[in-house]
RORO-804268 format. One record per residue (C-alpha): residue in three letters; x, y, z; chain. Coordinates in steps of 0.05 Angstrom, whole numbers, padded with zeros to 5 digits. Layout:
 residu     xx     yy     zz chaine
    ALA      X      Y      Z      A
...
This chain:
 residu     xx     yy     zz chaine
    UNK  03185  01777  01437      A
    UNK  03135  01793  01380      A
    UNK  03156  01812  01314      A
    UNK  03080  01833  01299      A
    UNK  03086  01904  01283      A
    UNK  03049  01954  01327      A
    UNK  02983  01984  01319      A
    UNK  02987  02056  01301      A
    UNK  02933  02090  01346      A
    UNK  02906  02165  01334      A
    UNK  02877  02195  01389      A
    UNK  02816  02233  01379      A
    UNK  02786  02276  01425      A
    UNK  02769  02356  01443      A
    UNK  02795  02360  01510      A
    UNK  02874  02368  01524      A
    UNK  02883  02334  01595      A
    UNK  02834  02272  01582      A
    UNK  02882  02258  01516      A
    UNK  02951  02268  01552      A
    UNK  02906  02218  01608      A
    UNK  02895  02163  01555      A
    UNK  02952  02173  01509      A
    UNK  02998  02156  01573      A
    UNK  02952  02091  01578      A
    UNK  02962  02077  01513      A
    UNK  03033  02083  01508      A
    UNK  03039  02032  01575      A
    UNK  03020  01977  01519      A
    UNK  03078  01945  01484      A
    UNK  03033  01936  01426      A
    UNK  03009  01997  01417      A
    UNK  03041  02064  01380      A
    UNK  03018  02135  01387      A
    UNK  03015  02166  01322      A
    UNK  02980  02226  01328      A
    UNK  02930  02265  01371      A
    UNK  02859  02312  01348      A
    UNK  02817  02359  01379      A
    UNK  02758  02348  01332      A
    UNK  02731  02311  01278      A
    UNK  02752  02354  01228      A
    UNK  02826  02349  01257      A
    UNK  02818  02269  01250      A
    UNK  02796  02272  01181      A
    UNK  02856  02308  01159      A
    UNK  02908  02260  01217      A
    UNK  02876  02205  01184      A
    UNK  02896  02228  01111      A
    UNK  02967  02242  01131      A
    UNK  02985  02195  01186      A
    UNK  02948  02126  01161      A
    UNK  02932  02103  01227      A
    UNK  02910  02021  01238      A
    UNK  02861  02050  01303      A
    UNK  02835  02119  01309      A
    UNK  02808  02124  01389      A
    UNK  02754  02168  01377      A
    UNK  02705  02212  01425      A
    UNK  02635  02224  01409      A
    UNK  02619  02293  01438      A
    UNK  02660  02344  01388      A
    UNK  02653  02422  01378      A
    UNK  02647  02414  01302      A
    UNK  02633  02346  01272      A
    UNK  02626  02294  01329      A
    UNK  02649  02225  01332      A
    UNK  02602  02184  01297      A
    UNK  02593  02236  01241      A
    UNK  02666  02233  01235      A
    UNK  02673  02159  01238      A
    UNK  02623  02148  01186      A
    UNK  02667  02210  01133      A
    UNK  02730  02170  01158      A
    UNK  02707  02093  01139      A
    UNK  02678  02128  01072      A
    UNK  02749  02149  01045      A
    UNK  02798  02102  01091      A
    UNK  02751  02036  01110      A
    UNK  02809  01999  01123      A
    UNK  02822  02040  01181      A
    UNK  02791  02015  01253      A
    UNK  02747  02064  01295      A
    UNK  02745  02050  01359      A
    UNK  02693  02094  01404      A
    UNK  02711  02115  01475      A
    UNK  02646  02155  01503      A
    UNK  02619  02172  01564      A
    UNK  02551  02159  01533      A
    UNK  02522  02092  01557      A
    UNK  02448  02102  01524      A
    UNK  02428  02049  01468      A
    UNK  02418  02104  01402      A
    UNK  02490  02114  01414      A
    UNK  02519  02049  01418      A
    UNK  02472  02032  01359      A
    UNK  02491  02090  01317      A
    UNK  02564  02076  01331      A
    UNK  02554  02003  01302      A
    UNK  02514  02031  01248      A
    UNK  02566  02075  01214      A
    UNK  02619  02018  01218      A
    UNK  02658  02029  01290      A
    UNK  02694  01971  01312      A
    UNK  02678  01975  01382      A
    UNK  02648  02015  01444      A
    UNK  02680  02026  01506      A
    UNK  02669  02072  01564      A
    UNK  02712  02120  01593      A
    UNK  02695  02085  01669      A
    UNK  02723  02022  01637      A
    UNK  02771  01989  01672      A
    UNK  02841  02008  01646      A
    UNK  02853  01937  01621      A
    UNK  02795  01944  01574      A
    UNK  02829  01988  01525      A
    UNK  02872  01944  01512      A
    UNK  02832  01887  01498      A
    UNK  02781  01928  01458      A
    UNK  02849  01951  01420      A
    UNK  02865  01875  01406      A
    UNK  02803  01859  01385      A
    UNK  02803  01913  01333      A
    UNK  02871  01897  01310      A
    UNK  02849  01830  01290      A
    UNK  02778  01856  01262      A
    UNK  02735  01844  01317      A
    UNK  02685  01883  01352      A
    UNK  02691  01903  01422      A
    UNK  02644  01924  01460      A
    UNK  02642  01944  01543      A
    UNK  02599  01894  01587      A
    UNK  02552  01957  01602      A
    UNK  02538  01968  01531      A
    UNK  02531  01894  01494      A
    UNK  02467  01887  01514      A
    UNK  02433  01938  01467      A
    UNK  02468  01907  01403      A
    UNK  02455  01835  01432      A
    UNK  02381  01856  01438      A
    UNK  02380  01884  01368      A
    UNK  02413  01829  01337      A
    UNK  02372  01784  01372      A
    UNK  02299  01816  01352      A
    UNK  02273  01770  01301      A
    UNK  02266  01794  01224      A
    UNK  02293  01866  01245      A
    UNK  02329  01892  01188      A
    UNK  02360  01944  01233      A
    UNK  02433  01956  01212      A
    UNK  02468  01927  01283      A
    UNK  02437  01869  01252      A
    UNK  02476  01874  01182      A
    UNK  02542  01892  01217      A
    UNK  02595  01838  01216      A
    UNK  02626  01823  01285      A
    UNK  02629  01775  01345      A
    UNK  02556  01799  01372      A
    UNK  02520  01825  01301      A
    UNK  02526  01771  01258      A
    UNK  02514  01706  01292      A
    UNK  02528  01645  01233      A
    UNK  02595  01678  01225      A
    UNK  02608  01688  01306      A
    UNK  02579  01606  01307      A
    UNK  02631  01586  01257      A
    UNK  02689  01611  01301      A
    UNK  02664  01571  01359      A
    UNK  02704  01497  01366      A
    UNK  02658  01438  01375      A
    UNK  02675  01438  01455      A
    UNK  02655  01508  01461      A
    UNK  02581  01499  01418      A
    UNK  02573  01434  01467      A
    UNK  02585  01475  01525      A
    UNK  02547  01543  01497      A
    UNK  02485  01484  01482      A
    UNK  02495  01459  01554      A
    UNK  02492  01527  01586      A
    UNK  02424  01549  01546      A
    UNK  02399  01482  01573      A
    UNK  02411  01509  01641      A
    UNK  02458  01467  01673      A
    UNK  02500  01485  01724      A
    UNK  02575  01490  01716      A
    UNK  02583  01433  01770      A
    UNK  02526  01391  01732      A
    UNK  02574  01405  01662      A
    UNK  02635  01399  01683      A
    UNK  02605  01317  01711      A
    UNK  02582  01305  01650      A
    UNK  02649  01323  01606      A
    UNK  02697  01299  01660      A
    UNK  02718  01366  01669      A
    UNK  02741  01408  01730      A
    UNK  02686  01466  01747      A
    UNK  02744  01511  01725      A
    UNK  02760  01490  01663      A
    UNK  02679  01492  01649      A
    UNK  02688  01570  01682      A
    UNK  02750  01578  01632      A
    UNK  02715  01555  01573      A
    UNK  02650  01599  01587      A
    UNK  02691  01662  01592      A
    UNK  02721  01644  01532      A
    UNK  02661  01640  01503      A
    UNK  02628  01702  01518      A
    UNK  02699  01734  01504      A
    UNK  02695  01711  01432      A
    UNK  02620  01721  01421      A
    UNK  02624  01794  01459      A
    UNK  02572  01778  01504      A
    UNK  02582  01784  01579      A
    UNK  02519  01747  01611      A
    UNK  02487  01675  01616      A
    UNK  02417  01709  01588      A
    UNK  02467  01732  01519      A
    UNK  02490  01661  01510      A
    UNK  02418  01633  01514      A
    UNK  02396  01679  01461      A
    UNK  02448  01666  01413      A
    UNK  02443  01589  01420      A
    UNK  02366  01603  01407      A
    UNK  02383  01645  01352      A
    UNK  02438  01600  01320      A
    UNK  02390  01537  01332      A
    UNK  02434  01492  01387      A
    UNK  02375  01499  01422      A
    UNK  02302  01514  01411      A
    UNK  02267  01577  01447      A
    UNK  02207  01543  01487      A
    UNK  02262  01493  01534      A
């Protein structure tokens, strides 16, 4: 059993029965500790204050100051603290916005269950998280060359690429170079005396470290980190 103390989570969001929904998933993970629960940004500026939370779950669409305003009030006086955003919104300016006022992560309410906690891990260790159907707008942003945007200034797995290279062990940039190259997982897993699997292990891992969730994501960010060049 872990001695790791658990995350303290607030729960932030303006309707009653979606709360008690996620607050009962939340409480299924041994990890995980339900501090508090608000109905709007202004109650999770003032939960914040009193109950020092290490996660605040946090909605988007509030009656009086929505999520992202909130987040961005909340990092200003507490940046230590984690905010985690869990929207129905799927569209790019929000997943952008949220990444530009210092969430840790994105995740949407049709995720699958097991997402929230992953997303949850990833912030307690200080990564970003972000759901497959989202990545792709901050992997595009980060990826446009010379764009000063602010997804591009934000550190994380996906927005800062020398510091998501650096985390990567020697057999994962051989098999992230391999990959951009386009060879098959049969044609790398010859050439390392590998099983396919372990290959299929080692890519998941990959894309689970670099929070990208598709073959065309890994190409870019070996172009962009230089393991390969962008005419192959």
């Amino acid at each position: 059993m872990s001695d790791r103390p658990k995350t303290r989570v607030l729960l932030v969001d303006d309707h009653t029965l979606v709360r008690a929904g996620i607050r009962k998933l939340l409480e299924a993970l041994s990890t995980v500790e339900v501090v508090g629960e608000a109905g709007s940004g202004r109650e999770a500026l003032a939960a914040v204050r009193e109950l020092a939370p290490d996660v605040v779950v946090m909605d988007i669409g509030m009656p009086d100051i929505n999520g992202l305003e909130a987040t961005a009030l909340m990092l200003a006086e507490k940046p230590s603290v984690k905010v985690l955003i869990l929207s129905m919104h799927r569209a790019d300016e929000y997943v952008l916005e949220a990444m530009r006022v210092g969430a840790c992560g994105y995740l949407l309410k049709e995720s699958a269950t097991a997402e929230l906690g992953l997303a949850l891990e990833a912030a307690t260790h200080g990564e970003k998280y972000l759901s497959p159907a989202v990545s792709s707008a901050v992997v595009r942003t980060a990826m446009a060359p010379g764009d000063p945007t602010p997804a591009t200034q934000t550190t994380g797995l996906v927005t800062n690429a020398s510091e998501a290279s650096s985390r990567l062990t020697p057999r994962q940039r051989d098999i992230l170079r391999r990959i951009a190259e386009g060879n098959s997982t049969k044609e790398i897993a010859y050439d390392l005396g590998l099983s396919s699997k372990t290959v299929e292990t080692h890519r998941a891992q990959l894309m689970d470290r670099l929070g990208i969730h598709d073959v065309a994501g890994l190409v870019r960010f070996a172009i962009r980190i230089g393991l390969v060049s962008a005419d192959r």
